[in-house]
C-alpha positions as a Markdown table, in Angstrom:
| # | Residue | x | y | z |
|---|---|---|---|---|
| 1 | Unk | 26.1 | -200.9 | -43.6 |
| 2 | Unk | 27.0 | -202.2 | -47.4 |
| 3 | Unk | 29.8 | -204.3 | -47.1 |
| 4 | Unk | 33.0 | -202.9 | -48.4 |
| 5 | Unk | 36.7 | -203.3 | -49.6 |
| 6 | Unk | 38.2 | -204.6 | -46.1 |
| 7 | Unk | 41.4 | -203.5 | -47.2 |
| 8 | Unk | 40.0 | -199.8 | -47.2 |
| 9 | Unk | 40.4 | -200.2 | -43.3 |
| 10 | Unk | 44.2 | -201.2 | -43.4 |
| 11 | Unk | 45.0 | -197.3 | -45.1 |
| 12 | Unk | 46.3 | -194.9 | -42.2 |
| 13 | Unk | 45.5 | -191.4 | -42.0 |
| 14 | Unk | 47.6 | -189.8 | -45.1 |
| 15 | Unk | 50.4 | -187.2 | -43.0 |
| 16 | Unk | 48.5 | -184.4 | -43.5 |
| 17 | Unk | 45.8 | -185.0 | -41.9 |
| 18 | Unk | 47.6 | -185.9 | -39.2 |
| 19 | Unk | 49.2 | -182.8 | -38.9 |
| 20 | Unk | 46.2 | -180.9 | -39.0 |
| 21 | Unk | 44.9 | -183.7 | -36.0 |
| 22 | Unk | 48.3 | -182.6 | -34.6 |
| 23 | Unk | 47.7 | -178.8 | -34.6 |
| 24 | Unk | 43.8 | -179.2 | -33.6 |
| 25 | Unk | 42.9 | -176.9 | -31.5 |
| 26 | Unk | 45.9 | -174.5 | -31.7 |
| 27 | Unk | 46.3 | -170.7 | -32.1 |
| 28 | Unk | 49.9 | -169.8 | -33.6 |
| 29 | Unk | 50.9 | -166.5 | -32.4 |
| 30 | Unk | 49.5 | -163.5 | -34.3 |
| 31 | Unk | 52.6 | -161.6 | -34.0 |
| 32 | Unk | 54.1 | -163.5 | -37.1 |
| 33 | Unk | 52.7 | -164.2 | -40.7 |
| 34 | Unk | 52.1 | -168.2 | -41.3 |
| 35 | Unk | 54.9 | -169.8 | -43.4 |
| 36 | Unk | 53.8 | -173.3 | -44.8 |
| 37 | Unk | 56.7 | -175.3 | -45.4 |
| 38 | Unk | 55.1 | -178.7 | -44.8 |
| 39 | Unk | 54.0 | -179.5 | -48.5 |
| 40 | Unk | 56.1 | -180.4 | -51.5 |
| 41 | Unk | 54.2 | -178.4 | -53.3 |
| 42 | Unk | 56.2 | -176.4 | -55.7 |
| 43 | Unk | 55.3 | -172.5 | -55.7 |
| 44 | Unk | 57.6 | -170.8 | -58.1 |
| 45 | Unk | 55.7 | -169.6 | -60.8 |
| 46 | Unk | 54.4 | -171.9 | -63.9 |
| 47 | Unk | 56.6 | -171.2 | -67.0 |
| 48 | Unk | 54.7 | -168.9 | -70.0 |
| 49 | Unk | 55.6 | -171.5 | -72.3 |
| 50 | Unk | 53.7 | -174.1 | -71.0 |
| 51 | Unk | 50.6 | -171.6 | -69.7 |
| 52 | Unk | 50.7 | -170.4 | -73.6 |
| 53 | Unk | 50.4 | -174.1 | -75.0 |
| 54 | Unk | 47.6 | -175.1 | -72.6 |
| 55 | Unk | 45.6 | -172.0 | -73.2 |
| 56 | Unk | 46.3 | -172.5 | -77.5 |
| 57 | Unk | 45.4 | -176.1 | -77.3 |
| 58 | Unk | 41.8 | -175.9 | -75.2 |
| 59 | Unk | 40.2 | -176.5 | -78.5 |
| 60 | Unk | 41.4 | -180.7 | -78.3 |
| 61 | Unk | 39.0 | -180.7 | -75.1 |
| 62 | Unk | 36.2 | -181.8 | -77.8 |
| 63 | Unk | 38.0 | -185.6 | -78.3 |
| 64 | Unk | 38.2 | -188.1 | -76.1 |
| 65 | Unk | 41.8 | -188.6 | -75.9 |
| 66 | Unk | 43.0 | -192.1 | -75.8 |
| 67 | Unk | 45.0 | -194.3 | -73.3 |
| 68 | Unk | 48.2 | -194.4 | -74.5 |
| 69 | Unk | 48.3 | -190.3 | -75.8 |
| 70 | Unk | 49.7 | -189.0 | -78.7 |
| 71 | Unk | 52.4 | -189.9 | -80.6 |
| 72 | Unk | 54.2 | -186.4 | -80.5 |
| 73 | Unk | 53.8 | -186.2 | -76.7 |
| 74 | Unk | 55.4 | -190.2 | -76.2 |
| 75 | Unk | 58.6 | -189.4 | -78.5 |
| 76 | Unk | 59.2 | -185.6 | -76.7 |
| 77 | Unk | 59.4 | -188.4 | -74.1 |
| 78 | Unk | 61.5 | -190.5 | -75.3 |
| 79 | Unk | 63.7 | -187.9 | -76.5 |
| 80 | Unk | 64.1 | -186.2 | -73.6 |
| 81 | Unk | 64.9 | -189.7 | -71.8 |
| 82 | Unk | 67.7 | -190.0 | -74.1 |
| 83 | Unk | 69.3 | -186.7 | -73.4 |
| 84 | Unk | 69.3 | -186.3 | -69.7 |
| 85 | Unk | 70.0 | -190.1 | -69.1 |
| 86 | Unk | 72.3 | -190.7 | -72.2 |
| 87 | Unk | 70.6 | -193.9 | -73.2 |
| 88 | Unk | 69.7 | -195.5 | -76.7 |
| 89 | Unk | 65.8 | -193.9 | -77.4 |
| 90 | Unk | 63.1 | -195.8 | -76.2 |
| 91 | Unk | 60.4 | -197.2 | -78.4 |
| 92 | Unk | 57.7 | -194.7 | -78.0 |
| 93 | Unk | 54.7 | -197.4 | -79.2 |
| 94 | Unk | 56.2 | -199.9 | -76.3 |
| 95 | Unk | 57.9 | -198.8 | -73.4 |
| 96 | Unk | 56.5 | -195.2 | -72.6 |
| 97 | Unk | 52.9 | -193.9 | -71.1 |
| 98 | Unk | 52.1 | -190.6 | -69.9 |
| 99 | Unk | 50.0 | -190.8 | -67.0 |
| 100 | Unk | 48.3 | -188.0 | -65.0 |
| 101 | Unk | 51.3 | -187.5 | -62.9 |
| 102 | Unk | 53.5 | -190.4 | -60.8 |
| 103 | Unk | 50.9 | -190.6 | -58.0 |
| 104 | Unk | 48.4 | -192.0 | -59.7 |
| 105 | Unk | 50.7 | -194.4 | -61.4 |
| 106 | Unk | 52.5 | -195.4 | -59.0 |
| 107 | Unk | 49.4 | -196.6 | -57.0 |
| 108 | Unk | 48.0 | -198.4 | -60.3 |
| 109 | Unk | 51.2 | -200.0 | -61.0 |
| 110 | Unk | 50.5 | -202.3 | -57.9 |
| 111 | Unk | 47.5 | -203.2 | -59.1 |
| 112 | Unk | 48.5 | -204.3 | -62.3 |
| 113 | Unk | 51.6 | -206.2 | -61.3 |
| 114 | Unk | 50.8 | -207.8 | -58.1 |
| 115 | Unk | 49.5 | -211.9 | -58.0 |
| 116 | Unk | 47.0 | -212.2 | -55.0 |
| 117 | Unk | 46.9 | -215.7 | -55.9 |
| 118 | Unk | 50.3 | -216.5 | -54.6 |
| 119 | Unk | 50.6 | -216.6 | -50.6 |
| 120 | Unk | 51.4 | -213.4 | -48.9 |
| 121 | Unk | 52.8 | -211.1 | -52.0 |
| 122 | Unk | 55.0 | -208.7 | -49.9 |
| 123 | Unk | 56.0 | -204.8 | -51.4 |
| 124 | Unk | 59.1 | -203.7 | -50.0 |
| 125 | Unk | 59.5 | -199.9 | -50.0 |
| 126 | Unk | 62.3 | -197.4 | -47.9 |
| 127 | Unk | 61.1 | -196.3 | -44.6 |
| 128 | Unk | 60.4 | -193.1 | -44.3 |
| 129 | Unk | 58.4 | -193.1 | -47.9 |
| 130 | Unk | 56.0 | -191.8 | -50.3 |
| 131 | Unk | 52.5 | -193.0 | -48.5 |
| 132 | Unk | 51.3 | -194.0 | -51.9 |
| 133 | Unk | 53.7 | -197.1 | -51.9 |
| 134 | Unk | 51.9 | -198.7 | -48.5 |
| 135 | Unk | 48.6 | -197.9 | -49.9 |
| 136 | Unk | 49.3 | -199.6 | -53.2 |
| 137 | Unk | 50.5 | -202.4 | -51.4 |
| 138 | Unk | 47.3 | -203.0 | -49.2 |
| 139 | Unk | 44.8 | -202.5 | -52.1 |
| 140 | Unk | 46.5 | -204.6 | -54.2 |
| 141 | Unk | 46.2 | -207.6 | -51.6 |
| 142 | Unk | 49.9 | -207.3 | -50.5 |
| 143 | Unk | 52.2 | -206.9 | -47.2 |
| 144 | Unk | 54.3 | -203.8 | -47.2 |
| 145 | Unk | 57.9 | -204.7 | -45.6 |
| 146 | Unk | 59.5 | -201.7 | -44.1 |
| 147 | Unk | 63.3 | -201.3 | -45.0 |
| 148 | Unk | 64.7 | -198.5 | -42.6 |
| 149 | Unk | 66.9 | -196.1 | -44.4 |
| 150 | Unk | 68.5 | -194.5 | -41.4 |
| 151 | Unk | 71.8 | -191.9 | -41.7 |
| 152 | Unk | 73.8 | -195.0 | -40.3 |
| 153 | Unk | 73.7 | -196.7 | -43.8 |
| 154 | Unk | 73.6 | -193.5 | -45.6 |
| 155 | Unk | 69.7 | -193.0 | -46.0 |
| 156 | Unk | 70.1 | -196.2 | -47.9 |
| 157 | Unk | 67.9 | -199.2 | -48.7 |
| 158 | Unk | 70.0 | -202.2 | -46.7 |
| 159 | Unk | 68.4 | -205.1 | -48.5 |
| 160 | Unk | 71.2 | -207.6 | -47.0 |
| 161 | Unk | 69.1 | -207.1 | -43.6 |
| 162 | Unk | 66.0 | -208.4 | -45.7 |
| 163 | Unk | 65.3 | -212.2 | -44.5 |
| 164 | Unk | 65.5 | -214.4 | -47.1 |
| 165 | Unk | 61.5 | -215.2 | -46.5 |
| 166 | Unk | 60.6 | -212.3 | -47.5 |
| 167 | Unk | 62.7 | -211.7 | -50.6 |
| 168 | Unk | 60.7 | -214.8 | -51.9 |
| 169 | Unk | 57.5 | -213.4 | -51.3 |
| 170 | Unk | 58.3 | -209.9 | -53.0 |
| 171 | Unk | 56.9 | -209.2 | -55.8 |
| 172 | Unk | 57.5 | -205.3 | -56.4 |
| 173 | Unk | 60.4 | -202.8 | -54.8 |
| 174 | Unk | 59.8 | -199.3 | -54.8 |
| 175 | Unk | 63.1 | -197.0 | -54.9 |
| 176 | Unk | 62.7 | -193.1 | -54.6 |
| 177 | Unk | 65.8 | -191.5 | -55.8 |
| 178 | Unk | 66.2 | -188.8 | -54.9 |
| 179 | Unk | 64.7 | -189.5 | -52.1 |
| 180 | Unk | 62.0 | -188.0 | -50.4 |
| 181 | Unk | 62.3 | -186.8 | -47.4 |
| 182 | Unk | 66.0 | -187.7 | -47.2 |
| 183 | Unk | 67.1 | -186.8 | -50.3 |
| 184 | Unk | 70.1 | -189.0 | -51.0 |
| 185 | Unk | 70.5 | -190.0 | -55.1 |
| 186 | Unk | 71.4 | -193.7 | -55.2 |
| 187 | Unk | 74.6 | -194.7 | -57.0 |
| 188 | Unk | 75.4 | -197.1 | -59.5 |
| 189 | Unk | 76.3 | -200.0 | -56.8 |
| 190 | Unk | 72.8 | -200.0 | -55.1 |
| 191 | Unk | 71.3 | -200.5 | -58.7 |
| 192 | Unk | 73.8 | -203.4 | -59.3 |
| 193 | Unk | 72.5 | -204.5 | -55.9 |
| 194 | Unk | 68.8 | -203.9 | -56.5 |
| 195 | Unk | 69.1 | -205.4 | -60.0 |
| 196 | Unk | 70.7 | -208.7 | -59.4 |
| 197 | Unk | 68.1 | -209.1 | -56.3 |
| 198 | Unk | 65.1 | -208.7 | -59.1 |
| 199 | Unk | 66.9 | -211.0 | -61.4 |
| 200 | Unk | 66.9 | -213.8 | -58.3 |
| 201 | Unk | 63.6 | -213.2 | -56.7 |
| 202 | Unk | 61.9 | -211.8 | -60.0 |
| 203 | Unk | 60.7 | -208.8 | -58.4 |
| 204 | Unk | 59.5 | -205.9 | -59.8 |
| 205 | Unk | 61.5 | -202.5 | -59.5 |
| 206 | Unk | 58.9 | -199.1 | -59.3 |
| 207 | Unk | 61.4 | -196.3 | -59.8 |
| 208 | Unk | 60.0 | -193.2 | -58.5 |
| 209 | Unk | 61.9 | -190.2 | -60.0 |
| 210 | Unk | 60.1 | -187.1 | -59.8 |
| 211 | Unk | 62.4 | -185.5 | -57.6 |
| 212 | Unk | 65.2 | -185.8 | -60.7 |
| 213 | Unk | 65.5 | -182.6 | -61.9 |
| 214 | Unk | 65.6 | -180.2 | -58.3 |
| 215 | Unk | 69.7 | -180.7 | -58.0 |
| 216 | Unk | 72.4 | -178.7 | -57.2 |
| 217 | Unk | 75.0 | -179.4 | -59.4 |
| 218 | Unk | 74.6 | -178.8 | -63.4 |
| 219 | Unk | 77.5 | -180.8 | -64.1 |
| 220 | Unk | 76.4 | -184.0 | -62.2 |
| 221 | Unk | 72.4 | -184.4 | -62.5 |
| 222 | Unk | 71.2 | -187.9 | -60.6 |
| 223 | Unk | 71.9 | -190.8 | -61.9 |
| 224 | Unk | 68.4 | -192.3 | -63.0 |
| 225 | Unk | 67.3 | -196.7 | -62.8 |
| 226 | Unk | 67.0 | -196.7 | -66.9 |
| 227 | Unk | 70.1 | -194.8 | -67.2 |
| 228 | Unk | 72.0 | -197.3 | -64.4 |
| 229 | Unk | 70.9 | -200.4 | -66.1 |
| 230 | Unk | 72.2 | -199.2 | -69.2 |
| 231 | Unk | 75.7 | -198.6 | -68.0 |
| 232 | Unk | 75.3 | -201.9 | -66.6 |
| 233 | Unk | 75.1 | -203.3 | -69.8 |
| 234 | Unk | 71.0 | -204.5 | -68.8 |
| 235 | Unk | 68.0 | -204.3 | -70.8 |
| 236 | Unk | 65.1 | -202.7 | -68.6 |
| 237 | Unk | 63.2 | -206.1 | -67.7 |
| 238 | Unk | 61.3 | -205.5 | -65.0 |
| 239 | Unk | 62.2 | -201.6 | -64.3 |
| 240 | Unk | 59.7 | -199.6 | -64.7 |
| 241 | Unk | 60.6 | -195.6 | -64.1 |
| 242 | Unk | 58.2 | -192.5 | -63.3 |
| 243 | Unk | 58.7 | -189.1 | -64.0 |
| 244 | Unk | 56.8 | -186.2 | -63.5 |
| 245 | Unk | 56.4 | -182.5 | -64.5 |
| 246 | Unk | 54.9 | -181.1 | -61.1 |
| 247 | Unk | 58.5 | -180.5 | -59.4 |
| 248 | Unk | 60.5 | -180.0 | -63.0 |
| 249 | Unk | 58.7 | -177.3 | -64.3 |
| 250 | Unk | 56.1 | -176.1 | -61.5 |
| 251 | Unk | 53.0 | -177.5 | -62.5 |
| 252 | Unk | 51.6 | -179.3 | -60.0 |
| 253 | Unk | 48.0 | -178.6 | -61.1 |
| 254 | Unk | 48.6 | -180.0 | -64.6 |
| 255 | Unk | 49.2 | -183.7 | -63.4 |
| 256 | Unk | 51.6 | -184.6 | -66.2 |
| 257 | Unk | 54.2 | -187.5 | -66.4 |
| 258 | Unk | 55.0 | -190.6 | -67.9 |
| 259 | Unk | 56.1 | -194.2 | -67.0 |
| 260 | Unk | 58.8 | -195.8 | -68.8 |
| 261 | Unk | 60.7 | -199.6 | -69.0 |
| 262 | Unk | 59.7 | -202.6 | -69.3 |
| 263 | Unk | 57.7 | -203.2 | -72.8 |
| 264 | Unk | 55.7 | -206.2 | -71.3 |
| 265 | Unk | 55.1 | -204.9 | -68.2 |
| 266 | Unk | 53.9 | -201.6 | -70.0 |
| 267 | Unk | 51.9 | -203.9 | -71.9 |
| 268 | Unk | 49.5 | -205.4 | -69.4 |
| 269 | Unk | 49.7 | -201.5 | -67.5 |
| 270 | Unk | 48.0 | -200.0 | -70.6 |
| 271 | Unk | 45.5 | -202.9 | -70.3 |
| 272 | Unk | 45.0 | -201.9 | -66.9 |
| 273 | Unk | 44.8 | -198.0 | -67.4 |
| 274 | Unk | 42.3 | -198.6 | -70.7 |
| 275 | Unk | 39.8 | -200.1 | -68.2 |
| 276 | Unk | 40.9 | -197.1 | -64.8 |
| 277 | Unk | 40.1 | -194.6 | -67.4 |
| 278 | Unk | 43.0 | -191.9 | -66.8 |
| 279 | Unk | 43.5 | -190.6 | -70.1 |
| 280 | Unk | 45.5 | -187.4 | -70.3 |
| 281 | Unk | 43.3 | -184.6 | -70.8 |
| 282 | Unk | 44.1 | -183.7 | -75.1 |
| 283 | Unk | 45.3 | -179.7 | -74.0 |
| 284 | Unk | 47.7 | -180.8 | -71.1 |
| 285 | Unk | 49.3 | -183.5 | -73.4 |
| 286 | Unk | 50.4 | -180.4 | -75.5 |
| 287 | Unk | 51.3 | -178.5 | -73.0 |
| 288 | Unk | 53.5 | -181.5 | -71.6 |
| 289 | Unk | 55.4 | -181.6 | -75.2 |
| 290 | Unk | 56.2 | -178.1 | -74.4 |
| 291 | Unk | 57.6 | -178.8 | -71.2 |
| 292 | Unk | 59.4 | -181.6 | -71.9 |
| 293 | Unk | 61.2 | -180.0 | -74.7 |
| 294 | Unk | 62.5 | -177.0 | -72.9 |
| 295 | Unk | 65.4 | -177.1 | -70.2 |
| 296 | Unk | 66.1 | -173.5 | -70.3 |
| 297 | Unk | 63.2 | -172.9 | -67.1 |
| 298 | Unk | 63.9 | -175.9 | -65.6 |
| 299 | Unk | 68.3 | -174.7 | -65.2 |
| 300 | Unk | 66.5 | -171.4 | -63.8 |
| 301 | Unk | 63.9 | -173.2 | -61.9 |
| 302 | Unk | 67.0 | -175.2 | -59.9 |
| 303 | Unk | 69.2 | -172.1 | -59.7 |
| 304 | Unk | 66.4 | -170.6 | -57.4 |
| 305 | Unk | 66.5 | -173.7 | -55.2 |
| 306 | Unk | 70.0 | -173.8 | -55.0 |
| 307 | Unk | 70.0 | -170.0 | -54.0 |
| 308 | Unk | 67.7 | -171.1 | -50.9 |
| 309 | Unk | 69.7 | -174.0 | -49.6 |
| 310 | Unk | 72.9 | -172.4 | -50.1 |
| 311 | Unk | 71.3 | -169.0 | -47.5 |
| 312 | Unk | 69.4 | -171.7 | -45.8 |
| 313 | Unk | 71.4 | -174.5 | -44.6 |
| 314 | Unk | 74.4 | -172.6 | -42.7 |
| 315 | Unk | 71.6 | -170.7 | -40.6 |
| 316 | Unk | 69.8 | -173.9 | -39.3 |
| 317 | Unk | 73.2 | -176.1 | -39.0 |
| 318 | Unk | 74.0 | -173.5 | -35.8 |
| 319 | Unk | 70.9 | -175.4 | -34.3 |
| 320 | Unk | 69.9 | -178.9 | -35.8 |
| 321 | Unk | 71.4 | -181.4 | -37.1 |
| 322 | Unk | 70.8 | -181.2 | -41.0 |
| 323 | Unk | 73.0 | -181.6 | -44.0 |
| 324 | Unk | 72.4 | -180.5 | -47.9 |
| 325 | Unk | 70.7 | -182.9 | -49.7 |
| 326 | Unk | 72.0 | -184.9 | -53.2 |
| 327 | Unk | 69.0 | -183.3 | -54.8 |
| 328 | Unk | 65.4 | -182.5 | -54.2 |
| 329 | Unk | 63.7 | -179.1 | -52.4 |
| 330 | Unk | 63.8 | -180.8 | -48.8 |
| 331 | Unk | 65.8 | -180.6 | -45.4 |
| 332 | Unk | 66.0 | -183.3 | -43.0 |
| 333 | Unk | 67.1 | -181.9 | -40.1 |
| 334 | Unk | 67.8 | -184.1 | -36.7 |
| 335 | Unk | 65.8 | -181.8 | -33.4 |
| 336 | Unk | 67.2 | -183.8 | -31.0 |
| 337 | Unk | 63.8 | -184.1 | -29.2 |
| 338 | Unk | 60.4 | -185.4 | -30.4 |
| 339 | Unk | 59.1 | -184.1 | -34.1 |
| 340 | Unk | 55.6 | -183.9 | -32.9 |
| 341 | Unk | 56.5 | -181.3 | -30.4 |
| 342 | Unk | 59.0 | -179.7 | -32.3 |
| 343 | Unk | 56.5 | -179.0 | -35.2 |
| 344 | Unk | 53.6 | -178.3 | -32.5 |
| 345 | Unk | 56.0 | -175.4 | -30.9 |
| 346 | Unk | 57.1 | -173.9 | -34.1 |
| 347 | Unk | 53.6 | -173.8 | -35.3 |
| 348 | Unk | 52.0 | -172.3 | -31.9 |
| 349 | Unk | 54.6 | -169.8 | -31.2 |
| 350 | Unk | 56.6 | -168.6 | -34.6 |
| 351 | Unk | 53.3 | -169.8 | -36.9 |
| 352 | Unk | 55.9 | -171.9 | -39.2 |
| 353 | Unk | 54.9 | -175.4 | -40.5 |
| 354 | Unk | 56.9 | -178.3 | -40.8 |
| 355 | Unk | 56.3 | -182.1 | -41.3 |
| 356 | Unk | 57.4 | -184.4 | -38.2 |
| 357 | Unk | 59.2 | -187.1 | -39.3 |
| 358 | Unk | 57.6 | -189.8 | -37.7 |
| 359 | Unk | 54.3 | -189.2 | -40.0 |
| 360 | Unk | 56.1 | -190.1 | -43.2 |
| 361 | Unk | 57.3 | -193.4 | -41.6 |
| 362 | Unk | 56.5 | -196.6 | -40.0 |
| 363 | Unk | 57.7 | -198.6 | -36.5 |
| 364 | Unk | 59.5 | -201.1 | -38.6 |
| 365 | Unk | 62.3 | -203.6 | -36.7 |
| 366 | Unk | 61.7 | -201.8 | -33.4 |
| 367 | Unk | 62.1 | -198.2 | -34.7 |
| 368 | Unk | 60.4 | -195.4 | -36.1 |
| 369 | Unk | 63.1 | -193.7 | -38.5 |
| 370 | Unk | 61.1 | -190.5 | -38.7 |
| 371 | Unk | 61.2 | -189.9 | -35.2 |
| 372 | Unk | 63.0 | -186.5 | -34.2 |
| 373 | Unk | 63.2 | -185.4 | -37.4 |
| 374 | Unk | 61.5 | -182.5 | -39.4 |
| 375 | Unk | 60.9 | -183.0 | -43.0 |
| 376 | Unk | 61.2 | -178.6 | -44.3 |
| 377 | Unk | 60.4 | -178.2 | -47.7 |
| 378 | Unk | 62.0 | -175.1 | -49.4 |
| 379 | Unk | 59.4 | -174.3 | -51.6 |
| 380 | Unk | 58.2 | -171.1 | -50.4 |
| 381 | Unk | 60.4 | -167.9 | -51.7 |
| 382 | Unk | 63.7 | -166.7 | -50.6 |
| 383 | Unk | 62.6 | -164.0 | -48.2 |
| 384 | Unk | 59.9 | -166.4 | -46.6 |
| 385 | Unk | 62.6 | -169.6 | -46.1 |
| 386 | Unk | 64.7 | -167.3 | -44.8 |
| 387 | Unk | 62.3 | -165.8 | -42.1 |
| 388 | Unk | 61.4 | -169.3 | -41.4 |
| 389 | Unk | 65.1 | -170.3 | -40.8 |
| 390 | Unk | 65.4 | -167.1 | -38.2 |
| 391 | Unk | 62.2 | -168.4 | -36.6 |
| 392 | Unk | 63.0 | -172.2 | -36.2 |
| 393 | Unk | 66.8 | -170.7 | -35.1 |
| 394 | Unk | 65.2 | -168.5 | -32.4 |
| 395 | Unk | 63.0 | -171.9 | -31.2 |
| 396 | Unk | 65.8 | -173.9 | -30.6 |
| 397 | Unk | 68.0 | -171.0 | -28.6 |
| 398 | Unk | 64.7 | -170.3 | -27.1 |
């Protein structure tokens, strides 16, 4: 066989496929209709403002669009940063990029900033996580270190239990706030924390944010990295934030966000990306201006979520361990046995789907922190979280 990448081997199966490994072989029980609430994968319906501007905008498919995007679509950007965040404007030339959504970004972002040529580069990232972080790290020639964030520190990252070795070796954090699956928002002493370790170790910070509009309060949205280093009187040197329209404004499909911070870290990204070739297709760019300029769908978009947790979490606290979230569209609720079988029994016998835990993390420092816990994403509609809730409530009496 043609020799390939040997990193390519390192990459685990992405929790997915594992679940469908999991459920191999399975017949749920035809008595009930399936309800899939594994997948963030937002299902209210796409706004007619931005379905409009894609459809009246088809005609820019003839140009190649370029790296970097339009001009109008960078300073929507940077205007909407300033609002939600309350932050000076950022430089729409230097220190913003729309990108085909945070995945992809956040994957490239290791490729651009990580040194091979220095001995063991490590990528710290929370455990449970975002499985783009560990496979970012491993392509890019890097460790991944494992921080726990367990309900005993708050679903926190505890990087005071982070040996001094390894600090020394890092070369790029990834935070998730709000977190996913926990989601917990991080307050302004964890950034003064996170901050003062990347001005020792000279670390890079990969801010993933694109759980940052789904909250429940209007009155106190998350606090966000660019906006924390501001009230801590910072510049954004080595910060680099991503956002993304997918959970905002349900559009999934459209693959639409930006990266923001740093300006020479942005720089050598926009090398990086010219060569990757990930240009925003012209049409979805002004689609994105659209989206990014109206706030009217995205207050409606979280009043439905907040409709669902409020019916949904007093029915499953009579059973399992679970707690609202800070902000984003999941549960994650403590079964008090193990996730694999939880998920296996609700699936085979009330034909519900949930994540186990333990797929979306790692056995770091002698512990899986996913284990016995179900990552339930409300994304389905009111009627069908509800009949899920009744279902999972009638497994655990059961």
């Amino acid at each position: 066989m043609h020799a390939m990448n040997p990193d390519l081997h390192k990459l685990q199966p992405y929790p997915f496929q594992r679940l469908r490994d999991l459920f191999a072989g399975t017949t749920p029980n035809p008595k009930y209709s399936p309800i899939n609430l594994s997948i963030g994968e937002p299902k209210h319906a796409t706004p007619a403002l931005i379905t409009s501007a894609l459809a009246d905008s088809l005609a820019g498919l003839a140009t190649y669009p370029t790296t970097l995007g339009i001009a109008k679509l960078r300073e929507t950007i940077s205007g909407w940063l300033s609002r939600r965040y309350q932050i000076p404007a950022l430089n729409p030339e230097t220190e913003i990029i729309p990108v085909n959504g945070s995945r992809e970004a956040l994957f490239a972002l290791a490729q651009t900033v990580i040194d091979s040529s220095l001995p063991q580069p490590v990528v710290i990232s929370p455990n449970p996580f975002y499985q783009i972080y560990e496979g970012a790290a491993l392509l890019a020639g890097a460790e991944p270190y494992f921080l726990n964030t367990l309900p005993a520190n708050d679903f926190g990252m505890a990087f005071d239990e982070v040996p001094e070795s390894i600090l020394q070796r890092t070369q790029l954090v990834y935070v998730c706030s709000p977190g996913n699956p926990s989601g917990k928002v991080m307050g302004l002493e964890q950034w003064q924390e996170i901050f003062t370790l990347s001005d020792r170790y000279g670390f890079v910070i990969a801010a993933d944010e694109c759980y940052s509009e789904i909250y429940f309060d209007e009155a106190t949205p998350p606090l966000g990295a660019l906006q924390a280093a501001h009230q801590l009187g910072r510049d954004y040197s080595r910060l680099v934030v991503f956002s993304s329209l997918s959970k905002r404004s349900n559009v999934p499909g459209m693959r639409s966000g930006f990266v923001a911070g740093d300006v020479k870290i942005l720089e050598k990204f926009l090398l990086y990306r010219t060569y990757h070739g990930c240009a925003m297709n012209p049409a979805v760019q002004i689609a994105s201006v659209a989206a990014w300029q109206d706030e009217v769908h995205v207050v409606e978009n979280r009043r439905l979520y907040a409709e669902k947790f409020a019916a949904v979490t007093p029915l499953l606290q009579g059973v399992l361990d679970v707690d609202m979230p800070d902000a984003a569209f999941y549960l994650w609720a403590y079964t008090g046995q193990a996730d694999t079988e939880f998920a296996l029994q609700l699936y085979r016998d009330y034909h519900v789907t949930v994540l186990p835990g333990s797929f979306l993390a790692r056995e770091a420092h002698g512990i899986n922190p996913g284990h016995g816990f179900v990552r339930i994403a409300l994304v389905a509609s009111f009627a069908e979280c509800m009949e899920a809730a009744e279902r999972i409530r009638q497994l655990v009496e059961s």
